[in-house]
N, C-alpha and C positions, 0 to 999 in steps of 0.2 A: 182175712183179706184174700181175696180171688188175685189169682196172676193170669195174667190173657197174654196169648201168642202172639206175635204181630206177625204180619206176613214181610217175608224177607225182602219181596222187590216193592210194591207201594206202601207197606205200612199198617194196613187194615186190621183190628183186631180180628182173630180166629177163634171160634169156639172151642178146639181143642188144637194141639200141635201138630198133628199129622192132618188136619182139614185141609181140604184144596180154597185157598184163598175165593172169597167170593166176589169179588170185585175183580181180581187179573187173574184167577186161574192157575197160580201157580203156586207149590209146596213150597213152606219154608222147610223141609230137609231137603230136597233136591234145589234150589234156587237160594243161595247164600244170602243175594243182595248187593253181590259186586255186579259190574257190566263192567267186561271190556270193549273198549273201542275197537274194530279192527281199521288197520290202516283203509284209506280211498282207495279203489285199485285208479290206476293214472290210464287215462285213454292215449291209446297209440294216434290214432287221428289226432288229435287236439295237441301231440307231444310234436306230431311233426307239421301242423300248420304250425305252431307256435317257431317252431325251428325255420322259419322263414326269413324269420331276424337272427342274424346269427348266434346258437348256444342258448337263446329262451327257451326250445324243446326242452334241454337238459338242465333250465332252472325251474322250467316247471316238475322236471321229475324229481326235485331235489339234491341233483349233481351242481350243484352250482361253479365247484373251481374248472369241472369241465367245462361249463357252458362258460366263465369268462374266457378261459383257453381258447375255446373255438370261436368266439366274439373279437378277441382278439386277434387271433389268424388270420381268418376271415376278413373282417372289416379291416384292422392295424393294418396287415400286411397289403391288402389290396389301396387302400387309401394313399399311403404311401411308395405304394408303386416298389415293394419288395418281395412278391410274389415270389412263388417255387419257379415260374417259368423262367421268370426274370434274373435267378441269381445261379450260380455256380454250380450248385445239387442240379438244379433244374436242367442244365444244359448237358452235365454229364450223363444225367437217369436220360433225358429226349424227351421231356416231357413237353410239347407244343406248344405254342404260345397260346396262352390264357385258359388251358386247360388247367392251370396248376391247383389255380382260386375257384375257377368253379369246380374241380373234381372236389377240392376239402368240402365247400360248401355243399355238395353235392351228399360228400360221406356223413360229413353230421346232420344232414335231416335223417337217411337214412340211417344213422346210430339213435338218432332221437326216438326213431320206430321203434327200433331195435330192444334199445332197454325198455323200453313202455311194452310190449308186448314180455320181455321175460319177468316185469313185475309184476303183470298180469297172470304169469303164470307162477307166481311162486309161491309157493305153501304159506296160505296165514296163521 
């Protein structure tokens, strides 16, 4: 009884072991028949349109307790009229009236960039 090679990534039988697969091209010694996934890389643009509502940037990136964090801030704090300008910190730092809420807002689209461009740059 004959024993036939298969090819590691689609399956094909091989006429001998070291054949290059005729169908994909590829050795079963150098090609296992695993694939890994590599993560998406996450788009900085789409991290910070999305960051337009507050902390969706950083659910899109997968920061999700950051982005309730800043959802919260942002919107909680402004809604209710407890703003940095508005409270105690706020008068001590000088921070202007209504600059409190929109500088946060302000900071997390551009942190939303921010991470989206360093997990675009990080080694897969």
């Amino acid at each position: 009884m004959a024993t036939s090679t298969l090819c590691g990534r689609c399956g094909t039988p091989l006429p001998n072991p070291s054949a290059t697969c005729p169908h994909c091209g590829s050795s079963p010694a150098r090609d296992s028949g695993l694939r890994y996934s590599t993560p998406r890389r996450k788009s900085p643009f789409r991290a910070t349109a999305l960051a337009i509502v507050p902390g969706m940037g950083h659910v899109y990136l997968g920061h999700n307790l950051k982005g309730l964090f800043f959802l919260l801030a942002c919107g909680g704090l402004e809604f209710i009229g407890l703003d940095l300008d508005l409270s105690v910190i706020g008068g001590l730092v000088g921070v202007p009236l209504g600059v409190g809420g929109f500088g946060l807002y302000a900071y997390q689209m551009f942190d939303a960039y921010r991470e989206a461009k360093r997990l675009e740059n990080a080694p897969a």
